[in-house]
N, C-alpha and C positions, 0 to 999 in steps of 0.2 A: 136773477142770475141767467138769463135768457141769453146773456154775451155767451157762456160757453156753449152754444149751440151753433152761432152763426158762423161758416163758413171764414171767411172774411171781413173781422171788423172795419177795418180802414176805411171800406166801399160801402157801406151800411149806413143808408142814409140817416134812418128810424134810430139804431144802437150808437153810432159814431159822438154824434151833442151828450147823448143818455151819460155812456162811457166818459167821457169825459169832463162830465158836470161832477161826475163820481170822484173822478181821481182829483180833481181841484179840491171838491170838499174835502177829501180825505188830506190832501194838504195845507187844507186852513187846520182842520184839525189840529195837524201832526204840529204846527206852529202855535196855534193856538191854547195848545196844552203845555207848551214850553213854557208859557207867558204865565198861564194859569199856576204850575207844578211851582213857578219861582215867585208868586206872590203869594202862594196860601200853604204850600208843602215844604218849598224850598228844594235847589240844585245844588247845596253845594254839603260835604259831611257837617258842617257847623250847624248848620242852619235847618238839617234834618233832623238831626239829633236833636236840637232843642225841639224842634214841632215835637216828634212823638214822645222826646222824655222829659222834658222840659226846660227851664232854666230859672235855675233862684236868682241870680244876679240880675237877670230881664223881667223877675216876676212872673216867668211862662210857666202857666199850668200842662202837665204830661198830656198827652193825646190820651182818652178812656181808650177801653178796652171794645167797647160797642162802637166808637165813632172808628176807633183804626179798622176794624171787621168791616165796615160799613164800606168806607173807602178803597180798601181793599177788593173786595166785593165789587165794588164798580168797577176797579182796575181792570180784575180780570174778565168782566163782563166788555166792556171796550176793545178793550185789547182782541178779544179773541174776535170779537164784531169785525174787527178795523182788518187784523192780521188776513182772516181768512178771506174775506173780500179783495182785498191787496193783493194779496198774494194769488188767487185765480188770476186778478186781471194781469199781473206781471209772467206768468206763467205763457197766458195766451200771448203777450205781447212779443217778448222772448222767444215765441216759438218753443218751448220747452229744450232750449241750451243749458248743457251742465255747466253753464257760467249761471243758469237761474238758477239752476238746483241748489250750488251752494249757498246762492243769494239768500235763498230762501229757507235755507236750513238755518245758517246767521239769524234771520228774523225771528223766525221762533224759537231758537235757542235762548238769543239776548231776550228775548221779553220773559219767557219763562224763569230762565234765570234773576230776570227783573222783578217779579213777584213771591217769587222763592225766596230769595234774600231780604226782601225788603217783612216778609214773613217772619225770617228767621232773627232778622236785625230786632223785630220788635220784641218776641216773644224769648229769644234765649241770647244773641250777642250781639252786644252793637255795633259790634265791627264788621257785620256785613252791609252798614250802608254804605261802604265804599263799594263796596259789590253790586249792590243796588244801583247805586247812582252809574259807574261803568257801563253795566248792563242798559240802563234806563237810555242811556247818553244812545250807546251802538245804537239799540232799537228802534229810535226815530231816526237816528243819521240813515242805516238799512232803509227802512219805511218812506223816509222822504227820497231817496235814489232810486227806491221800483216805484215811486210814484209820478217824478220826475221822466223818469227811461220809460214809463208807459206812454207818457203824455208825448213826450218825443215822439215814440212808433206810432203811435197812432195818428199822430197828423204832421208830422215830417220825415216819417220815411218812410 
């Protein structure tokens, strides 16, 4: 986290590549997890709900109760990896403008929200995978734009 020390990232020779190998990765991620979420979890309510609860007409066994903890569990461990990384560098990049502040409130709102519900979906109604998937949706679209608008600042403008 050495970026939030340096003066000037733009001119930095050493941080400038570093920074921005960063923010690519973090948007292969962010894409990458789309691809992932909609062949093994599923994007859409149909298709969630049968992963975690199952479906007798498809034959699909319910998500256990140890594999959803599990996944979960990584969720939030990602997520929070991803957000707060992100979210420094879009802060430096922005200059801290309260156009980031909100930015940035958005991001961890929808992702909170995005494990909350998907929490809730499992464990008491299943109608917050509409909730989930909302939230899920905002928080990469959020995530991919400060990663996007970082990438900008730092090397075109």
């Amino acid at each position: 986290m050495r970026f939030t020390l340096i003066k000037d990232l733009k001119h930095d020779a050493i941080m400038k590549p570093v920074l921005g190998g960063l923010l690519f990765f973090i948007l292969l991620y962010l894409v990458a997890d789309l691809f992932v979420k909609q062949s093994s979890f599923g994007l859409t309510p149909d298709t969630v709900k049968a992963t975690l609860f199952g479906n007798e007409e498809e034959f699909l066994d319910p998500l256990s109760k140890a594999a959803f903890l599990e996944f979960w569990h990584m969720e939030i461990f990602f997520s929070m990896m991803l957000l707060f990384t992100l979210s420094a560098v879009y802060i430096r990049m922005s200059e801290g403008s309260k156009k980031a502040l909100v930015v940035v409130n958005l991001l961890f709102i929808s992702t909170l929200v995005s494990l909350f519900s998907l929490f809730i979906a499992y464990f008491f109604k299943q109608n917050f995978v509409t909730f989930y998937l909302l939230s899920f949706h905002l928080w990469h679209i959020t995530a991919l734009f400060c990663s996007l608008y970082s990438l900008k600042r730092l090397y075109f403008a």
